[in-house]
C-alpha positions in Angstrom: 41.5 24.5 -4.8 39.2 21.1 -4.2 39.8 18.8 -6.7 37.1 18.8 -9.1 35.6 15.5 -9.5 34.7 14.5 -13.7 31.8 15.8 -15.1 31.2 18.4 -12.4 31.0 22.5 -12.7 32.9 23.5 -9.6 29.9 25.0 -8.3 27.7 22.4 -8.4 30.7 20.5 -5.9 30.7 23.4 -4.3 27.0 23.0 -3.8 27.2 19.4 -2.7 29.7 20.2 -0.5 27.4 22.7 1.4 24.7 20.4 1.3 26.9 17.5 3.4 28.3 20.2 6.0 24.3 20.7 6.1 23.9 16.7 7.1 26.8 16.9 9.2 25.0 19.6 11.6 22.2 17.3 11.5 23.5 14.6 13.1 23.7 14.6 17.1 27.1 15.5 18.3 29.6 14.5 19.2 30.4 12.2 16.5 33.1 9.4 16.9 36.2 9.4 14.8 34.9 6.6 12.8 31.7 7.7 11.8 33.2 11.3 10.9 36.2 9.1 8.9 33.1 7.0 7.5 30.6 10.4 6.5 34.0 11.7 4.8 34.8 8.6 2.8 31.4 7.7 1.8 30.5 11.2 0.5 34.2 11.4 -1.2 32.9 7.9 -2.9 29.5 8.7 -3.6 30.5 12.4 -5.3 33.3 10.7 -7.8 30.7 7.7 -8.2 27.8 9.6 -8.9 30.0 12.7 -10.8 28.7 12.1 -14.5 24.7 11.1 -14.2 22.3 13.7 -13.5 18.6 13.3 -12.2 15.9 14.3 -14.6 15.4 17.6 -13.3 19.2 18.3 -15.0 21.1 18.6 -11.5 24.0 16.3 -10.8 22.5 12.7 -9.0 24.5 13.1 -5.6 22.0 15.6 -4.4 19.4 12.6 -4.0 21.4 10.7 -1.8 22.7 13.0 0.6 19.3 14.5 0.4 18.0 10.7 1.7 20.7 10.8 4.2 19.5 14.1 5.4 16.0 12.5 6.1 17.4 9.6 7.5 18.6 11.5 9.7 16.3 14.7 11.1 13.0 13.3 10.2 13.3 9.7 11.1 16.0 10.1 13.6 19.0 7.7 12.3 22.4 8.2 12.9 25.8 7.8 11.6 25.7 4.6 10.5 22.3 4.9 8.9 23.6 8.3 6.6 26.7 6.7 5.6 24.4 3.8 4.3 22.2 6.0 2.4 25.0 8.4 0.9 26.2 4.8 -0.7 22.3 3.5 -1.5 22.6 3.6 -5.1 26.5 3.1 -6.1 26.8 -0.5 -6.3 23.3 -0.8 -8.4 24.1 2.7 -11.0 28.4 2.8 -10.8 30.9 0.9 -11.5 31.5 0.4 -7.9 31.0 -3.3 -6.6 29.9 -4.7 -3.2 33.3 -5.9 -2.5 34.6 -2.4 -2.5 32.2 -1.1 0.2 32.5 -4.0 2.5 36.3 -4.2 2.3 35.7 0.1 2.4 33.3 0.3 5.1 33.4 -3.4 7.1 30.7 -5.8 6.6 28.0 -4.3 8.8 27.4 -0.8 6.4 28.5 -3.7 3.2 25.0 -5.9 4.6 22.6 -2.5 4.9 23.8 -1.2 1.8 23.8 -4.4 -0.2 20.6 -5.2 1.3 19.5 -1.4 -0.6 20.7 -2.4 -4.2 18.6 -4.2 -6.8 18.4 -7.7 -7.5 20.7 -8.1 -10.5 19.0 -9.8 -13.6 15.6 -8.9 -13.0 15.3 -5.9 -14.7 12.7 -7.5 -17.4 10.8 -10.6 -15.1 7.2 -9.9 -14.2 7.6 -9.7 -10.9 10.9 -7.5 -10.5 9.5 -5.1 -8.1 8.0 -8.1 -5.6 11.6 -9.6 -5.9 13.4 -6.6 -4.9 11.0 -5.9 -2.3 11.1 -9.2 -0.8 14.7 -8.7 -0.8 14.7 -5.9 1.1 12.2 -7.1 3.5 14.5 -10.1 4.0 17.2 -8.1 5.6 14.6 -5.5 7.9 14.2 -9.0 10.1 18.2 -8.5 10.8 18.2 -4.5 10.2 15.4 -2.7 10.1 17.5 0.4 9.0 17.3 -1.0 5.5 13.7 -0.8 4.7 13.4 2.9 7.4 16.5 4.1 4.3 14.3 2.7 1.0 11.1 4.9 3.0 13.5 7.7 2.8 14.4 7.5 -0.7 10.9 6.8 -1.7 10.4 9.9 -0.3 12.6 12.0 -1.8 11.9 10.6 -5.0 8.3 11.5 -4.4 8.9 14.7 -3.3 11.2 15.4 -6.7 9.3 13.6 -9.2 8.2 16.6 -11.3 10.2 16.3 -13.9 9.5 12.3 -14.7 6.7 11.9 -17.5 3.2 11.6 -16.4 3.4 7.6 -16.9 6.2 7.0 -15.0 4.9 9.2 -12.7 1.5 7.3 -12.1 3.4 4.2 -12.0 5.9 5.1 -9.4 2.8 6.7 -7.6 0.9 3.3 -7.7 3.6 0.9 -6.2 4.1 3.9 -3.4 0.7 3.3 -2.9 0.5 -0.3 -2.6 3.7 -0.7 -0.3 5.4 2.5 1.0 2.9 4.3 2.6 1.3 1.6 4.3 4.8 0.5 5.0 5.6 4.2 6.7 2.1 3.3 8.4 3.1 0.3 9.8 6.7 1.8 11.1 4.6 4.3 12.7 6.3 6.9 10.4 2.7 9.0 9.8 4.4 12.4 8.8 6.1 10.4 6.4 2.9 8.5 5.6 0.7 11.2 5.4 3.4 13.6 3.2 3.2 10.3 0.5 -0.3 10.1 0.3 -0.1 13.6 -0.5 1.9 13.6 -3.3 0.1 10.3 -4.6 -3.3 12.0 -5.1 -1.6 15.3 -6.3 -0.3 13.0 -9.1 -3.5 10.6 -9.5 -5.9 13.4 -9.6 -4.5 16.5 -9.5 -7.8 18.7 -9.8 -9.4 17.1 -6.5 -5.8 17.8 -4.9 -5.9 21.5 -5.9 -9.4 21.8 -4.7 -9.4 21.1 -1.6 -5.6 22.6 -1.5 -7.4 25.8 -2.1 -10.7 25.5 0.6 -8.0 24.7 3.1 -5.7 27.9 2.3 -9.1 29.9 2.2 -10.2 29.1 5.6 -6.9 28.9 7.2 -7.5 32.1 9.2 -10.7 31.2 10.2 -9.7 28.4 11.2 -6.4 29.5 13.2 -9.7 31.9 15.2 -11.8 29.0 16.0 -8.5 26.9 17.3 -8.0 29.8 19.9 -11.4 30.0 20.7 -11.4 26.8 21.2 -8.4 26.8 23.1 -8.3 29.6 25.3 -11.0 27.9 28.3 -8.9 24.4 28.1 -5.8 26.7 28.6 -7.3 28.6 32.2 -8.0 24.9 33.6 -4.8 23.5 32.5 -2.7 26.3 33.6 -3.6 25.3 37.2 -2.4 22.2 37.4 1.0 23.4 36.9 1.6 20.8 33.8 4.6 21.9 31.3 2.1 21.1 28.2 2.1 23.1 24.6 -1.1 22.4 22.5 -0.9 22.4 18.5 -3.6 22.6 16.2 -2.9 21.4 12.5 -5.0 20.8 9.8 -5.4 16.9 8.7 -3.3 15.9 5.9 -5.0 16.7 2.3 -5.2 12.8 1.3 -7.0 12.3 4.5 -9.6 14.7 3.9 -10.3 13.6 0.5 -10.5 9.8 1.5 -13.0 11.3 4.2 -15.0 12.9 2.3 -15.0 9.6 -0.8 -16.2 7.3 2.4 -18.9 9.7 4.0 -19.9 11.0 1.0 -20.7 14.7 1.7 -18.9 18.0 0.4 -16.2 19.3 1.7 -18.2 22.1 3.2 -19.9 19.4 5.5 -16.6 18.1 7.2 -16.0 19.5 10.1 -13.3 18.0 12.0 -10.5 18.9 9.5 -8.4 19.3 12.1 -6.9 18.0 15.0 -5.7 19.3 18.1 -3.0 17.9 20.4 -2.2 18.3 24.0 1.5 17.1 24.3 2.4 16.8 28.1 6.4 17.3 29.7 5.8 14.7 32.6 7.9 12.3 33.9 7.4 8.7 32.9 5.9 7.4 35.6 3.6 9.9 35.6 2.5 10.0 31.9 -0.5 8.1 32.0 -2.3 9.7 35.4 -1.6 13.1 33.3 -2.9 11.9 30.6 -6.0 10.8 32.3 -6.4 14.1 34.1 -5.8 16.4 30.9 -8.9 14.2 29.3 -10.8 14.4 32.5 -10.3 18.6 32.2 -11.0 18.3 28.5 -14.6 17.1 29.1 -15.5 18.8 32.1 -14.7 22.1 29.5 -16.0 20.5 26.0 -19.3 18.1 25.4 -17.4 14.9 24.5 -18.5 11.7 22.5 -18.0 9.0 24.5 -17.7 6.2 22.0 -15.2 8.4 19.8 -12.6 7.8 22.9 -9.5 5.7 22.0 -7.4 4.6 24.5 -3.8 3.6 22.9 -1.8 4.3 26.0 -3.2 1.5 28.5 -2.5 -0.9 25.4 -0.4 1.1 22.9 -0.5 0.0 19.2 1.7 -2.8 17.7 4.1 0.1 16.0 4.4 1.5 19.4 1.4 4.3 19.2 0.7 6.1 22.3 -2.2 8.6 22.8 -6.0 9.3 23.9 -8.3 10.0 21.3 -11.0 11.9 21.5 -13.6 13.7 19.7 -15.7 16.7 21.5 -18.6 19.3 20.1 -16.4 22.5 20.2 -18.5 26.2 19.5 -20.9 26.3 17.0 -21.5 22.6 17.3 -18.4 21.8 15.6 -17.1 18.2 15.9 -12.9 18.3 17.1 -10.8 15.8 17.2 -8.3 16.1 20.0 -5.2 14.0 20.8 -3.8 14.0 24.2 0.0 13.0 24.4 3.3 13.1 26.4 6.5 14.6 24.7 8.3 11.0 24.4 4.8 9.6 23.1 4.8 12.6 20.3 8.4 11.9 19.0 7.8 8.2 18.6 4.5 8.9 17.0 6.4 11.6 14.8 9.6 9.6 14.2 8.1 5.9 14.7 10.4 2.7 14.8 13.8 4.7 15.6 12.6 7.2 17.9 10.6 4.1 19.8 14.3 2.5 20.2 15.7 5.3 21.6 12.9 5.7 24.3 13.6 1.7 25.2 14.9 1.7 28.5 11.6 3.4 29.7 8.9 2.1 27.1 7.5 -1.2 28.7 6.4 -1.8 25.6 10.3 -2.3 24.2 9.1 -6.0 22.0 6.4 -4.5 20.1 8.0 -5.1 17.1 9.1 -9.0 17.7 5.4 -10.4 16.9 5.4 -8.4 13.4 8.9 -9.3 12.5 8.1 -12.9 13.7 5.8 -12.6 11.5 7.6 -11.9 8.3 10.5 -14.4 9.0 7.8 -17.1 9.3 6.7 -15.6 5.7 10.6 -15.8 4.6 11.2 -19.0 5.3 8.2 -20.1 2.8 10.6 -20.9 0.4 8.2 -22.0 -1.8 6.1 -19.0 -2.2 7.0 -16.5 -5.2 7.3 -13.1 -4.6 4.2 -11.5 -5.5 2.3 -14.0 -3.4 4.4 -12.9 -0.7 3.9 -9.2 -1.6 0.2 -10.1 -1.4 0.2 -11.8 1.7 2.7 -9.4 3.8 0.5 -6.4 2.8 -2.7 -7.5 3.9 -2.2 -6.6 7.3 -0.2 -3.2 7.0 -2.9 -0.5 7.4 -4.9 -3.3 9.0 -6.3 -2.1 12.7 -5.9 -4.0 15.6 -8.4 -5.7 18.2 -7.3 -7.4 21.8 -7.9 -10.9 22.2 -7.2 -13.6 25.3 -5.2 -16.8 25.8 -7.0 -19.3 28.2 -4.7 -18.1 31.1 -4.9 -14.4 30.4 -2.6 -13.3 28.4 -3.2 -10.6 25.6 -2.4 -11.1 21.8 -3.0 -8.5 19.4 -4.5 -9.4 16.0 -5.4 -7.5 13.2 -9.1 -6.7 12.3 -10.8 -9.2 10.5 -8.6 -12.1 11.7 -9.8 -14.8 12.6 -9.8 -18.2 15.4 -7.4 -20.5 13.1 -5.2 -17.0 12.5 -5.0 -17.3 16.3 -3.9 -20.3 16.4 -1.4 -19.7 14.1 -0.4 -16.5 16.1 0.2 -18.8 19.6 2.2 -21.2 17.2 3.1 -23.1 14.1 2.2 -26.2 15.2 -0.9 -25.8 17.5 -1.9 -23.7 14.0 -1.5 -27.0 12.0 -2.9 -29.5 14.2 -6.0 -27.4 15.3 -9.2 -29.2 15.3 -11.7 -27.4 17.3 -11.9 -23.9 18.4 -13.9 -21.9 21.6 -14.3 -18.6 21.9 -15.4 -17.1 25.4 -15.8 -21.4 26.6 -18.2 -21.8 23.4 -17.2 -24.1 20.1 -17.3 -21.7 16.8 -16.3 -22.4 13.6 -12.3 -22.2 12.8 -13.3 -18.9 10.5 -15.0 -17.1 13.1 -14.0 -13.7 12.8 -12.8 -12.7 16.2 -14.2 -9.8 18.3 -12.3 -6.9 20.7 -12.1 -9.0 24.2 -12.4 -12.8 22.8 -10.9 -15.7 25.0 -9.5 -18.3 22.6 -8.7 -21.7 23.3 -7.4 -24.0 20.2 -7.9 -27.9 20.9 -5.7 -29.2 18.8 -5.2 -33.1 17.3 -2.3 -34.7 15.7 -3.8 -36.7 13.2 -4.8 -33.2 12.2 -3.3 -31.5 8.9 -4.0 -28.0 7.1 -6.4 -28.6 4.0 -6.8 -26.2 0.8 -10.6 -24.9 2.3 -7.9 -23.5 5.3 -6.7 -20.6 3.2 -10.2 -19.4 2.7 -10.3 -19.2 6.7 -7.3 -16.8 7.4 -6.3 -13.5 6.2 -2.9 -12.9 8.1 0.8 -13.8 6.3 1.6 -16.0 8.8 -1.1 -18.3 9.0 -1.7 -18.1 5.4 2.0 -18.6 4.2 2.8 -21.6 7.0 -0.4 -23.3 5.6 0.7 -23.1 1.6 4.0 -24.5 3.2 1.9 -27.4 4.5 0.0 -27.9 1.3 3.0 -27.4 -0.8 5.2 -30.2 1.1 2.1 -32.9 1.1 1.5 -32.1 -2.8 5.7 -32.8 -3.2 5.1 -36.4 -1.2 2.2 -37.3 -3.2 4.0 -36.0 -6.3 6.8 -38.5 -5.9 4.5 -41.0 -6.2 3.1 -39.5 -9.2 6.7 -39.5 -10.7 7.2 -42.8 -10.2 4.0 -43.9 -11.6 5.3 -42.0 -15.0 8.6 -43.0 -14.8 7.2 -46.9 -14.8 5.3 -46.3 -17.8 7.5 -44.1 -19.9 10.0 -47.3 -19.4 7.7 -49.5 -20.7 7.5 -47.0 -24.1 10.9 -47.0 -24.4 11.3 -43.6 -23.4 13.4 -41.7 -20.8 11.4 -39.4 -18.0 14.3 -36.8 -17.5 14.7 -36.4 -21.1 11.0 -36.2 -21.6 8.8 -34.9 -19.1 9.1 -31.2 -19.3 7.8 -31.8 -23.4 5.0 -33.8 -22.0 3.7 -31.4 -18.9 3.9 -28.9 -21.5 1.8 -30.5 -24.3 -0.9 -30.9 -22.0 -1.0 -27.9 -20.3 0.8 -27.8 -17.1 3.2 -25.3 -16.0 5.1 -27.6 -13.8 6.2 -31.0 -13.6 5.6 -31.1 -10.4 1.8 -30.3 -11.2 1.9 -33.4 -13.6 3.1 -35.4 -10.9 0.4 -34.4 -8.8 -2.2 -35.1 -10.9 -0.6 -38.3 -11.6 -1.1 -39.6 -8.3 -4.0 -38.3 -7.4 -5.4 -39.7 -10.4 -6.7 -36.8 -12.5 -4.1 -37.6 -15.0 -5.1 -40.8 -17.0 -1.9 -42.0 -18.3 -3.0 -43.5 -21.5 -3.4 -39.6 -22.9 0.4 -40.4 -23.4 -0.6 -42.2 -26.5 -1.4 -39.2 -28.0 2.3 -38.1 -28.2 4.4 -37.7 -31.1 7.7 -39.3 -30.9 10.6 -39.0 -33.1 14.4 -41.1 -32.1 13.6 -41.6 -28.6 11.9 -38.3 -27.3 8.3 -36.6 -27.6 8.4 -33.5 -29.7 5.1 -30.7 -29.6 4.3 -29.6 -33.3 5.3 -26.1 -33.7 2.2 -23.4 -33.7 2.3 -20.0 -35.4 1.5 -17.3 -32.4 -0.7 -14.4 -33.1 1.5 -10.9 -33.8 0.0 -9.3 -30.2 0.4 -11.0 -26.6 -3.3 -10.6 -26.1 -6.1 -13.1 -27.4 -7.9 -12.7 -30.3 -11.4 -14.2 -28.3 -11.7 -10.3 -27.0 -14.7 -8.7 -28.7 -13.9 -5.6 -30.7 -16.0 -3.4 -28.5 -16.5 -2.4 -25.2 -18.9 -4.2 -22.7 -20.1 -0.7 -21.7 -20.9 0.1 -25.1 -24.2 -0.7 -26.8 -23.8 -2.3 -30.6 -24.8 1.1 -31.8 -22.0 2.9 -29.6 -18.7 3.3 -31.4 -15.1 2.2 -29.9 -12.9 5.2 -29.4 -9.9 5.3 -30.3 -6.7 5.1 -28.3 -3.1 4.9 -28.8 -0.8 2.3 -26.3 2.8 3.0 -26.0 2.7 6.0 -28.0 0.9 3.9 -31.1 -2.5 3.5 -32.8 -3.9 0.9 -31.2 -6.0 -0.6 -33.7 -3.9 -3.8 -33.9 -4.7 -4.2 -30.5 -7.9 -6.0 -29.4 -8.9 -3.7 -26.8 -11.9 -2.5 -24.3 -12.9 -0.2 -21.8 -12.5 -1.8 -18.4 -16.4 -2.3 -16.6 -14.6 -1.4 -13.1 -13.9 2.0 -13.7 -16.2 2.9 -17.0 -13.4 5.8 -18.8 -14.7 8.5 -20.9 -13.0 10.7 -22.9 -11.1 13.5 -21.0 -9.9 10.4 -18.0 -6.7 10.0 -17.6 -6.5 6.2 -18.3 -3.6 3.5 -19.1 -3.4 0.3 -20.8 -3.6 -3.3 -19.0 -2.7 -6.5 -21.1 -4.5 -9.2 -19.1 -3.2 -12.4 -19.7 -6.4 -13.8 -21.3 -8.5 -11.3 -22.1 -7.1 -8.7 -24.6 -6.1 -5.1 -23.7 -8.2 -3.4 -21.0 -8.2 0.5 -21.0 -8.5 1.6 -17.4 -8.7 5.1 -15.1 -6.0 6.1 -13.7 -8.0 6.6 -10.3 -9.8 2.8 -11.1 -10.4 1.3 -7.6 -7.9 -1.7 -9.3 -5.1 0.8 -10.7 -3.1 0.8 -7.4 -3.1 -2.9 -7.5 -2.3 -3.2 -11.5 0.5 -1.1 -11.2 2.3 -1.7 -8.5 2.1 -5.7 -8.8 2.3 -6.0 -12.9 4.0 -3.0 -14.0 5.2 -5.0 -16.9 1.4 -5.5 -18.3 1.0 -1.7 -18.0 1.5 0.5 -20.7 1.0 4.4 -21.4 -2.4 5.0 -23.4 -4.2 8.4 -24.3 -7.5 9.2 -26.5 -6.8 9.7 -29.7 -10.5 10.3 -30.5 -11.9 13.9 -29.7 -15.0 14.1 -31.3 -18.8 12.6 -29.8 -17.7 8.8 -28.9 -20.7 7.8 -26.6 -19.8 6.2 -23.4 -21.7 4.9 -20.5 -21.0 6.5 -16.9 -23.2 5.7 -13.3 -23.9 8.4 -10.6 -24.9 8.0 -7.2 -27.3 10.8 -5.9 -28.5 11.3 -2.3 -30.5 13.6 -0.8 -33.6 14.9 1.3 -36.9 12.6 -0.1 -39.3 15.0 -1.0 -41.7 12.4 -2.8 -42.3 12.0 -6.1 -41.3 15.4 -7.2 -37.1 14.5 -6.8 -37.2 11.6 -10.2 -38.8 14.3 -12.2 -36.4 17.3 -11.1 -33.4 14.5 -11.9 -35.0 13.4 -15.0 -35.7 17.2 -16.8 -32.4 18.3 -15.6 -30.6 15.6 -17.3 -32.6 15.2 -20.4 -34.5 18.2 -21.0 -31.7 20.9 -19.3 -29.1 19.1 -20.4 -29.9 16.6 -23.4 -28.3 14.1 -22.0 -29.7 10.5 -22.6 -30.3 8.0 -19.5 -30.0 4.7 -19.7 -31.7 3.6 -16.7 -32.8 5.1 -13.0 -33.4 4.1 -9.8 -34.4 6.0 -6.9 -35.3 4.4 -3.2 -36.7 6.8 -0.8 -37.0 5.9 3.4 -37.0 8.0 6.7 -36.7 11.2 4.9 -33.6 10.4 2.9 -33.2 9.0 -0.8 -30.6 7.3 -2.5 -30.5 7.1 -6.6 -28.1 5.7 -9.4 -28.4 6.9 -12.8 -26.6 5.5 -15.6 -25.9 8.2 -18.3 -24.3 8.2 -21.9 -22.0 11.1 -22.2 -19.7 12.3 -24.4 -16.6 13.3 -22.7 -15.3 14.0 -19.0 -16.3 17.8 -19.8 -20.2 16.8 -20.4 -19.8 14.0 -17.1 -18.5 17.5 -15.2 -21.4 19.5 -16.1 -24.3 17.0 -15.2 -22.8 16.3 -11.6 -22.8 20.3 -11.0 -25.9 20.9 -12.7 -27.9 18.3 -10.3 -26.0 19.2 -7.3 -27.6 22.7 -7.7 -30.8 21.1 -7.8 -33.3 21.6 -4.4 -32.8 19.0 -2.2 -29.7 16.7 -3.7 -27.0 16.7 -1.2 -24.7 15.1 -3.0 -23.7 13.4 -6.4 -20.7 10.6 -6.9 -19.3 8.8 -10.4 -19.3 5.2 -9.3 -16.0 3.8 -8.8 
């Protein structure tokens, strides 16, 4: 009999034990003696570590990390070393287990991944815990990029089980996924794992638009499996005679995809027609994988009408995540629009598996560096050690889902850049210090401005000066981390030099009131306002500061004391106005409980951005100066909120269920039939329905019209029925709720 480790049934070891013979199989054979000795000791470790906490779901905790090893390892594509590191992820951070024991366990190497995976201590309650940690990890994916491919992997599981975890938490979690692990996954070129996240995040964000289109996609699955052979079976006659070893799979696109799809074009689900894609995967050699690529297209349109500027070439210049495919879009039967992706075998697992399977392809990808620029990237972002983490969080996301455009050095060579960069990001790109000292810029031999945004096929030259230095309007000028966090660097250092100077300035005059500058200046940045002494410096020298305000300070033995002020009982201000801006002075606030309370001792509002009725899900936002903002949980700023000041959010639900008024705006389109569409919108809405409009506006041109309406409603259930009734009405083809 097994021993049976504390606070275990003996069949739920039993049950784990199954579950690691399951990873074992997983992993490609045959497996050295030290990796089978290290799977062994880390699972023996992890099950006695683990042995007394459970998840919320009730079943014992070591499920989730062999679970995350088990990902690790068949859908990323890890090995050994990687599932050993993820069976330990969470022991040093949750047990009583320290680093010291896994290193002088396991050797330093699986000691720097895992210790890379555990929590910052002491940050559990500082505003930006979650930027710290992940600055953390990011620290270590320059050395290993196994750490952050293993947090992916236990987001995702986490994701995937997260059920159980109240609707809050669950939002929460949901938000910072949002914000940094799927565009993360993106940027790895893990889009299963992408995709599956994006998922689950609207499933929990707005579960009745997930379980709508859920259902349209499960009720035309078999029509849609027919029009995929249709589709298929003349492609298949041509392509049989080549001889190719091919397979061709058709799959629907991912449920978050067709939602954002139909948000951006705004048209019904019915009126999306490429919901799915089909893909031509090739068996070639690799010498051979582009010619067959090129002739698979060149069959592809000789068979289907294609659209010539839907054609995406990734395998002449592959992405900078190591994407490889055609893309193309042709008119199938019945005029319907299909995407198709055209693909070899080696170029579907790295597209599939992303950053690991690229690795194991590298002896044959000439593209084996793809990675250097970005991780360049983020070391130059590191070594900012002046930045604080959320800036860096700001700055290293910008360019994750960002797509990419091709741009030329003087002499030829290419440089990819994300979209929306621009010259002086370029420079930045070739170099630190042609970025600093850039003074003019040409594009294609002609002199633009350092912020031109640069263009698919731009030459660049940077002339550069040394007398030149970075200069605050710079920031405003560049959108990528590296640019962005080498110029703050720049700005940062000059304000120390000039704050010296500053110092010294103080220091001469505090000596000549008898008082000493160590001793006193944090009291005196603080009385008038700063947050820093460095800042009082600053303004010091560059002589914003007058120093005969010093006068105004009260001293007492030697050292300047700040009268003590009684703060209010709440963190918010008491300048916020009792009622909502969306409300009219005849409208009444709901009410709304925060944390579980009344919140009448707050000072609270309805955020403008998102406008919440009664029947949103919503949550509560303590700005930092102006009061208690109640919010949507699908707000266009919730990702954002929640993910970067998780601290300032708090729980919040109606407490109010009667008539409370609130003001909502609707976009309507449709086809202009003249003056006749205002007064079918108008009579629906206030005769039909006895719904009061605020205000209207319809504009009409080439045979199309676009309206907004702003309505006061009741409830969500009232906002529901007006959108339905007028989308029944003749001629309105659709009808939106602003943001």
């Amino acid at each position: 009999m097994p021993h049976i480790a504390s606070g275990l049934t003996e069949s739920e070891q039993l049950a784990l034990q199954r579950e690691f013979r399951r990873l074992m199989k997983a992993l490609p054979a045959p497996l050295d003696e030290t990796d089978k000795k290290n799977l062994k000791r880390a699972f023996d470790l992890g099950l006695e570590a683990h042995a007394k906490q459970r998840r919320k779901s009730g079943e014992p905790y070591f499920f989730h990390p062999i679970e995350v090893a088990r990902i690790c390892v068949v859908e990323i594509g890890l090995g050994p070393t990687a599932a050993v590191c993820a069976l330990l992820h969470d022991v040093v951070e949750d047990t009583d287990v320290t680093m010291e024991d896994i290193k002088n366990e396991f050797g330093d190497k699986i000691g720097h991944i895992v210790d890379g995976l555990t929590k910052l201590d002491g940050l559990y309650n500082v505003p930006s815990e979650q930027a710290e940690n992940f600055k953390k990890v990011l620290s270590t994916l320059v050395e290993d990029v196994r750490v952050v491919l293993i947090k992916i992997a236990d987001r995702l599981h986490n994701m995937r089980t997260i059920a159980p975890m109240p609707k809050h938490k669950q939002l929460s979690i949901a938000a910072e996924t949002d914000y940094i692990y799927a565009p993360l996954a993106h940027r790895l070129g893990l889009y299963n794992i992408k995709s599956e996240l994006q998922d689950i995040i609207l499933r929990i964000q707005e579960p009745e638009t997930y379980e709508e289109i859920e259902q349209k996609l499960t009720e035309g699955d078999l029509q849609r499996k027919r029009y995929i052979r249709e589709f298929i079976k003349p492609l298949k006659e041509k392509l049989d005679e080549l001889g190719f070893d091919y397979r061709i799979v058709g799959r629907p696109k991912s449920i978050s995809s067709i939602y954002n799809k139909v948000k951006k074009k705004q048209v019904p689900f019915e009126e999306i027609y490429d919901l799915f894609a089909i893909r031509i995967i090739l068996n070639v050699p690799a010498e051979k994988e582009k010619s067959a690529c090129w002739l698979v297209y060149s069959i592809l349109t000789e068979t289907h009408q294609p659209i010539p500027e839907r054609l995406k070439d990734w395998i002449t210049t592959p992405k900078s995540n190591g994407y490889e495919s055609l893309h193309t879009t042709v008119i199938g039967p019945k005029g319907r629009f299909v995407e198709i992706q055209i693909r070899t075998e080696r170029m579907d697992e790295i597209a599939e598996r992303g950053f690991a399977a690229h690795w194991k392809y590298k002896n044959v990808n000439t593209q084996q560096y793809i990675y250097e620029n970005w991780l360049d990237n983020i070391r130059d972002m590191l070594d900012d050690t002046h930045k604080d983490a959320l800036e860096f969080l700001s700055d290293f996301r910008t360019n994750l889902y960002a797509e990419e455009l091709y741009v030329f050095t003087p002499k030829g060579d290419l440089k990819v850049m994300p979209k929306g960069a621009t010259a002086l990001d370029f420079a930045f790109a070739i170099h630190t210090d042609i970025g600093y000292h850039s003074s003019a810029i040409k594009i294609n031999n002609k002199l633009v401005p350092m912020g031109y945004k640069l263009q698919n096929g731009d030459q660049v030259e940077i002339i550069t000066n040394r007398n030149q230095k970075p200069n605050e309007e710079w920031l405003r000028m560049t959108v990528t981390g590296k640019a962005r966090a080498k110029i703050r660097t720049a700005l940062k250092d000059s304000k120390k030099k000039q704050s010296e100077d500053g110092m010294e300035k103080l220091e001469r005059k505090l000596k000549g009131m008898k008082l000493d500058l160590e001793e006193n200046v944090d009291m005196i940045a603080k009385h008038f306002g700063y947050n820093s002494r460095l800042d009082l410096y600053y303004d010091i020298a560059i002589e914003h500061f007058d120093l005969v305000h010093l006068k105004e300070l009260e001293i007492e033995s030697g050292k300047v004391v700040i009268a003590t002020r009684q703060l209010p009982r709440t963190s918010v201000t008491d300048t916020e106005p009792s009622t909502s801006p969306a409300l009219g002075k005849d409208m009444v606030q709901p009410r709304i409980s925060i944390g579980g309370e009344d919140a009448e001792q707050y000072k609270y509002a309805l955020a403008t951005c998102c406008n919440p009725v009664i029947g949103d899900d919503i949550f509560a936002y303590v700005t930092s100066n102006a009061g208690v903002k109640i919010h949507r949980i699908n707000c266009p700023n919730a990702t954002h909120l929640m993910a970067s000041y998780g601290y300032r959010v708090q729980k919040a639900e109606w407490v109010t269920s009667g008539n409370v008024q609130s003001v909502v705006n609707l976009k309507i389109t449709g086809v202009d039939s003249g003056p006749g569409v205002i007064e079918r919108v108008t009579n629906k809405i206030s005769s039909g329905l006895g719904i009061n409009i605020r205000s209207l506006s319809i504009e009409g041109r080439e045979g199309y019209f676009e309206g907004k309406v702003s309505l006061v409603v009741s409830n969500k259930n009232q906002l529901n029925m007006v959108i339905r009734s007028l989308k029944n009405l003749q001629g309105i083809s659709s009808v939106y709720r602003e943001n």
